[in-house]
SETI-459626 format. One record per atom (N, C-alpha, C, O): x, y, z; residue in three letters. Coordinates in steps of 0.2 Angstrom, whole numbers, plus 5000, padded with zeros to 4 digits. Layout:
BEGIN
XYZALA
...
This chain:
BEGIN
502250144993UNK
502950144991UNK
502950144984UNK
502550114980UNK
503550174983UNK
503550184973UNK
504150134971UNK
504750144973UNK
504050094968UNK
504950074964UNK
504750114954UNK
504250134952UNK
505250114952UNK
505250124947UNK
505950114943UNK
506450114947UNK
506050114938UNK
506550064932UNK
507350114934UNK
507450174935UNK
507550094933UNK
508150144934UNK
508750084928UNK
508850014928UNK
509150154924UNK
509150214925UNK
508550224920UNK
508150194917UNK
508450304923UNK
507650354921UNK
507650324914UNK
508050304911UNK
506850324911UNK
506550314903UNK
506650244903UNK
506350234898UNK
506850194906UNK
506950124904UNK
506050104906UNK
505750144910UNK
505950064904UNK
505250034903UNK
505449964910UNK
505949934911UNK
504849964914UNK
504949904917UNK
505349814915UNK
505749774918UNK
505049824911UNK
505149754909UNK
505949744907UNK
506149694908UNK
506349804904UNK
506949814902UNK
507349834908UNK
507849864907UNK
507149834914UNK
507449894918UNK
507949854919UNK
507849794918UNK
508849874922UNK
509249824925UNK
509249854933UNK
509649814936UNK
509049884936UNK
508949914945UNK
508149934945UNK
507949964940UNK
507849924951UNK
507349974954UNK
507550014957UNK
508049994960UNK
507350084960UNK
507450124964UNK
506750104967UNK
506350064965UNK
506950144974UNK
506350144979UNK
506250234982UNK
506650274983UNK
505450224984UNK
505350304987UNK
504750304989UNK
504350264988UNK
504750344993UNK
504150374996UNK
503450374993UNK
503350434990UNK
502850334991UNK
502350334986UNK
501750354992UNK
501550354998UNK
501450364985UNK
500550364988UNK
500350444989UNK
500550484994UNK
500050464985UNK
499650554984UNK
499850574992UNK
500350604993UNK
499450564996UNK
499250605003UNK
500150605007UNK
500450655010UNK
500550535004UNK
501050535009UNK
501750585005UNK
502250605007UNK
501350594998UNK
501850634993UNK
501950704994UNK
502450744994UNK
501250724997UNK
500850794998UNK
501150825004UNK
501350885005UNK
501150765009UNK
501450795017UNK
502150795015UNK
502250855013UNK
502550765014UNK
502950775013UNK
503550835008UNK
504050855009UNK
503050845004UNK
503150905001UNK
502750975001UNK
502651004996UNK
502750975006UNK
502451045011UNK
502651045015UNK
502551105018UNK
503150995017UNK
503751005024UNK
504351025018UNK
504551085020UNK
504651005012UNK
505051025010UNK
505151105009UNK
505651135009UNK
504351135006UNK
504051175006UNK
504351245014UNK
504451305015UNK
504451205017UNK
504551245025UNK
503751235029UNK
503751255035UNK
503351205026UNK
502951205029UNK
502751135035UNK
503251105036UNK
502151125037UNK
502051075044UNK
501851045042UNK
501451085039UNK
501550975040UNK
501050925040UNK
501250855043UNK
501850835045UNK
500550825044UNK
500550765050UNK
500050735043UNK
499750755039UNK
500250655044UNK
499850625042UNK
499350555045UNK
499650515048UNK
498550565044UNK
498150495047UNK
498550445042UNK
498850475038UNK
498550405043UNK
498350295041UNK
498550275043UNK
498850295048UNK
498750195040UNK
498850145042UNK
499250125037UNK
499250155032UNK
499850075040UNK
500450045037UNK
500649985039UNK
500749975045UNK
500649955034UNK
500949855038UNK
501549875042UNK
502049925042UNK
501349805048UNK
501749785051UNK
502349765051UNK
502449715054UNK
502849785046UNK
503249755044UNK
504049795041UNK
504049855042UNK
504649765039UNK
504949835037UNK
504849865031UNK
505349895029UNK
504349865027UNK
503949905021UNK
503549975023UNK
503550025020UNK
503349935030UNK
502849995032UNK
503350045038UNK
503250105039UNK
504050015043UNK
504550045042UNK
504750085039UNK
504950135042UNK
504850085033UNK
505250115028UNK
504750185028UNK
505050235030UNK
504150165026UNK
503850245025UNK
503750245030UNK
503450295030UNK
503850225036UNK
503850285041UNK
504550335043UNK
504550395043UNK
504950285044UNK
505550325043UNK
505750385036UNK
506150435037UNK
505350375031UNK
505350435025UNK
505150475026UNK
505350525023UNK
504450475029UNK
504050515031UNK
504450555038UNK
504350605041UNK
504650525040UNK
505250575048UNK
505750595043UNK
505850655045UNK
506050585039UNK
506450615036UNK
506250675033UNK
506550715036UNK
505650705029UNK
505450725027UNK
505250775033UNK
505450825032UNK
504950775038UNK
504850795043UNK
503950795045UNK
503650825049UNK
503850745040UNK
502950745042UNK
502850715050UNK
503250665052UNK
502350735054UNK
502350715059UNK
501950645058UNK
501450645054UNK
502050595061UNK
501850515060UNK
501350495068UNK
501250435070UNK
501250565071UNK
500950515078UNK
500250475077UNK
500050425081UNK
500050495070UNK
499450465067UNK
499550405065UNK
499050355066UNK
500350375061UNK
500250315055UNK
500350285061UNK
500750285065UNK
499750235061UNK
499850165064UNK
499950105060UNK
499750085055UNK
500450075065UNK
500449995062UNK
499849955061UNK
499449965066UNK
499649895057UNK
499249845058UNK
499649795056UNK
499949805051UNK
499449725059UNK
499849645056UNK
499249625053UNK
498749665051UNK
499449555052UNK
498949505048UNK
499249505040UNK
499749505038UNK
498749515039UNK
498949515029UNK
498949555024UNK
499149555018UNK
498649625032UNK
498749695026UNK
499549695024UNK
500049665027UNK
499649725021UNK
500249765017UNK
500049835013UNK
499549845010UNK
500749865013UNK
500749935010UNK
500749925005UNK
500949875003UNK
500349975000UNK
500149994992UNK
500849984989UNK
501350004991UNK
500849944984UNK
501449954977UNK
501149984971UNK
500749964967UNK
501650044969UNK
501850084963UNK
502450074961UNK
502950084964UNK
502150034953UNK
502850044949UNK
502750084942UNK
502350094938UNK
503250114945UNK
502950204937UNK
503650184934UNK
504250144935UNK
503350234928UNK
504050214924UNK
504250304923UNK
503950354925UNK
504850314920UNK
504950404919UNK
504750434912UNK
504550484911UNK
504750374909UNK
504650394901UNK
503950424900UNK
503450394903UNK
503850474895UNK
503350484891UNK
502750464887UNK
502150474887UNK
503350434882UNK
502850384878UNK
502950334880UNK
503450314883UNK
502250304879UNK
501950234882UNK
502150204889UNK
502450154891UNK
501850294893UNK
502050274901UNK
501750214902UNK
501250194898UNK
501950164909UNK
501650114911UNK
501750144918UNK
502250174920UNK
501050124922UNK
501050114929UNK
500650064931UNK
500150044928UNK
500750044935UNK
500649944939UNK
500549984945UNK
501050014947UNK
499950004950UNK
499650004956UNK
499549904959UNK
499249854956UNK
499749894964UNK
499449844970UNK
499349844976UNK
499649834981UNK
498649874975UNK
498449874982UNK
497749824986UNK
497349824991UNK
497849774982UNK
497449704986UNK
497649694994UNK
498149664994UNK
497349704999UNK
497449695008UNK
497649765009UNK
497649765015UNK
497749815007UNK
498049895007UNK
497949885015UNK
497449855017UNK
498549915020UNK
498449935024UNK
498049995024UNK
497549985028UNK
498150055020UNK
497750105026UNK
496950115022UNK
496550165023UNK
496750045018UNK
495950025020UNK
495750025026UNK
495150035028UNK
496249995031UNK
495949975037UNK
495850025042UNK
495650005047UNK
495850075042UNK
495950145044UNK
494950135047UNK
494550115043UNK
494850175053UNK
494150165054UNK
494150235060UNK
494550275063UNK
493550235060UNK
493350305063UNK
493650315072UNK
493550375075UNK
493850255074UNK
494250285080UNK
494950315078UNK
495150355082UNK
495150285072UNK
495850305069UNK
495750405069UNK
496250445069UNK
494950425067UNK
495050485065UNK
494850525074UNK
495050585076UNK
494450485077UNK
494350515084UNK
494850535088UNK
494850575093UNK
495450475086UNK
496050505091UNK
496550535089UNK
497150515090UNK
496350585085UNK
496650655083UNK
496250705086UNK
495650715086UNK
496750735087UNK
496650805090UNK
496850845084UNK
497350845081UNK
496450905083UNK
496650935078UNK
496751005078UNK
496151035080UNK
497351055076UNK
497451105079UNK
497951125074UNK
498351095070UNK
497951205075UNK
498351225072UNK
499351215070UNK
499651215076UNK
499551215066UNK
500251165066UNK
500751245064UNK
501351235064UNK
500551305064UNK
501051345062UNK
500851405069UNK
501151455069UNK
């Protein structure tokens, strides 16, 4: 998940709202290959919780298929990105300490069936 400073160019620490969005390379890519007109599914893992809700439901908005992201509980939790819009002296703040989809393991990749999407 991304928040970032809002309104745009404002640096963290001065922000008065965060906005929230869809984050993370792999879940930015499916997503935006479905907007593209195209198909994509994504593997991993996502906290148990309404954080790891949220991208899921983003990612069905976007129309990536989710039969892959599994939930897990316990202590993992989903990645935080905080970006900023500006230029000069971008700042970004990654937290990914317990990452859920660390937890992703080779039966995660077995119980895919893998097949043409177009």
């Amino acid at each position: 998940m991304d928040l970032y400073p809002d309104p745009p160019g404002s640096t963290t620490e001065e922000a008065m709202n965060m906005s929230v969005g869809l984050g993370g390379s792999s879940a930015n890519i499916a997503a935006g290959i479905c907007k593209l007109g195209g198909k994509s599914a994504l593997v991993t893992r996502v906290s148990d919780d309404s954080i790891g809700r949220y991208c899921v439901n983003q990612l069905k908005h976007y129309g990536v298929d989710v039969t892959h992201v599994k939930p897990i509980g316990g202590e993992y939790r989903n990645s935080l990105a905080v970006y900023e819009s500006r230029v000069e002296n971008h700042q970004s703040v990654i937290y990914r300490n317990g990452a859920a989809d660390f937890q992703m393991d080779i039966d995660d990749i077995k119980a895919m069936v893998i097949t043409a999407l177009w």
